[in-house]
C-alpha positions as CSV (number, residue, x, y, z in Angstrom):
1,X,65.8,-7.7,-76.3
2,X,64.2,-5.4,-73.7
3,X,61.5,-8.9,-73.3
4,X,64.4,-11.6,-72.4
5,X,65.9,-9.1,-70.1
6,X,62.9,-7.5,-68.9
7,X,62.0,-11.1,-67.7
8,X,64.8,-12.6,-66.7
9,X,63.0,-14.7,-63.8
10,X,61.0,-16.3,-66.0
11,X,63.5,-17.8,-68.1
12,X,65.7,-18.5,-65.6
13,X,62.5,-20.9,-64.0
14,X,62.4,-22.3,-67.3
15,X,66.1,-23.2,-67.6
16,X,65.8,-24.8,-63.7
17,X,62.3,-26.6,-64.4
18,X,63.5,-28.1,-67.7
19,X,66.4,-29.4,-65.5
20,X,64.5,-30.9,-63.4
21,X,62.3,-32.6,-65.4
22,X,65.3,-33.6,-67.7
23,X,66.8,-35.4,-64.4
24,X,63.6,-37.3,-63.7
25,X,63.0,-38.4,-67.2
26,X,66.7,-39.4,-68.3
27,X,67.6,-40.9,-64.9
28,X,67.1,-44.6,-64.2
29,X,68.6,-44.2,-60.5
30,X,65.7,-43.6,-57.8
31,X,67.3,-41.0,-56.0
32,X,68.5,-39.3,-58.6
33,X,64.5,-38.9,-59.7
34,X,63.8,-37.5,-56.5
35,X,66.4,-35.1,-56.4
36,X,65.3,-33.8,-60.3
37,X,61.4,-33.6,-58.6
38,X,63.2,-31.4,-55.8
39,X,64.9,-29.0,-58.3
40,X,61.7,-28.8,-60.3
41,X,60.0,-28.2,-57.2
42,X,62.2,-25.1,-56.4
43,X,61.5,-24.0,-60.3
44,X,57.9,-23.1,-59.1
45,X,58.6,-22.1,-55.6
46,X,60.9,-19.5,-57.6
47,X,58.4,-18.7,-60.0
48,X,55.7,-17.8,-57.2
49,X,58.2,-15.9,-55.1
50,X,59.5,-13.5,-57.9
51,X,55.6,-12.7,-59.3
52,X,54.4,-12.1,-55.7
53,X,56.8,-9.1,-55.4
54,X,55.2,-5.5,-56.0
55,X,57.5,-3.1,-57.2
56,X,57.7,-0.4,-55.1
57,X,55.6,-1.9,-52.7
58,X,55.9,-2.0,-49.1
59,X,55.4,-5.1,-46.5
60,X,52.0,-5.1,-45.7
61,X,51.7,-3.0,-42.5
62,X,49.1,-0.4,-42.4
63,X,51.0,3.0,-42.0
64,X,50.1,6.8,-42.4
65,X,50.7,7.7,-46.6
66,X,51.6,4.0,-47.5
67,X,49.0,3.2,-50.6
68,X,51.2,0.2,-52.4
69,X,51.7,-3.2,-50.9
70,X,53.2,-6.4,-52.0
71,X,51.1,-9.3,-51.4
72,X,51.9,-12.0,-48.9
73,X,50.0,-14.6,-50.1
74,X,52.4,-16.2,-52.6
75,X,55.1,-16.1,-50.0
76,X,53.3,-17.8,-47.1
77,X,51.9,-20.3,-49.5
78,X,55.6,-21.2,-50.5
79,X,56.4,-21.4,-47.1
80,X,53.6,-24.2,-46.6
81,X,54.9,-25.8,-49.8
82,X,58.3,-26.2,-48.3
83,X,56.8,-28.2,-45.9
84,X,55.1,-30.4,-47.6
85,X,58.0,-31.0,-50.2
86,X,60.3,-31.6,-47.3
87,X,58.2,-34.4,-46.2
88,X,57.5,-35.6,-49.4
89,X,61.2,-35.8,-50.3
90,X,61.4,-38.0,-46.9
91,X,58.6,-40.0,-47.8
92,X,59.9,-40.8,-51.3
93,X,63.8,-41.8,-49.9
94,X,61.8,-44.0,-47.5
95,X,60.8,-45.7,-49.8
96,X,63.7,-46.1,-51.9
97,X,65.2,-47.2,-48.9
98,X,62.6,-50.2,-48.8
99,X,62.8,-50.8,-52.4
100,X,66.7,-51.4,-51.6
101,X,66.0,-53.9,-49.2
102,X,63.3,-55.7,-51.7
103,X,64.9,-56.3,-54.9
104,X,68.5,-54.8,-54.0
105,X,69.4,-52.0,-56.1
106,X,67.6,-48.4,-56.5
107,X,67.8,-49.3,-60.7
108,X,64.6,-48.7,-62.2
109,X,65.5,-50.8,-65.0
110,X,67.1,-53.7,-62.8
111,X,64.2,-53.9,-60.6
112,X,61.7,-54.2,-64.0
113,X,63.9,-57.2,-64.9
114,X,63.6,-58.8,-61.7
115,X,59.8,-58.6,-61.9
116,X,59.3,-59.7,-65.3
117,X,61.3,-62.6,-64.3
118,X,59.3,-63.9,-61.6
């Protein structure tokens, strides 16, 4: 028992990735893929936050009797890949915004008909 509650953050990444991925896979609506790519992309922005804490460590400041830091790396590297999902996301609704104008609908299965019957 100690295990599943012991690790708690790790399952609850789990839950939010399989969510994710559940959206983009069951989903026919474009949008609705993007948004279950964003929540799976804040499953492993979770997952790299919670295993970059030390415990017990301090920020990384060199003071007098301070031997334990926590490691900045995973955090600043999240940081960067907010960024980049941010514009990603905008990319990807961009798009969907063109596809809307093309073939009229955001329907991934609607838009295969109309190109299979061309």
């Amino acid at each position: 028992m100690d295990l599943i509650i012991g690790h708690y953050n790790y399952w609850l990444v789990i839950i939010i990735m399989m969510a994710g991925f559940y959206t983009v896979i069951s989903r026919g609506n474009l949008v609705k893929k993007i948004a279950g790519l964003n929540i799976f992309q804040v499953s492993v922005f979770m997952l790299y936050i919670s295993i970059g804490n030390v415990k017990d460590g301090a920020v990384p400041i060199i003071e007098k009797g301070v031997t334990l830091y926590s490691n900045p790396l995973p955090h600043v590297l999240i940081l960067t890949a907010i960024v980049v999902g941010v514009a990603t996301t905008a990319l990807g609704l961009a798009l969907v915004v063109r596809i809307k104008e093309a073939y009229g609908t955001i329907e991934e299965d609607e838009i295969h008909n109309q190109d299979h019957s061309l």
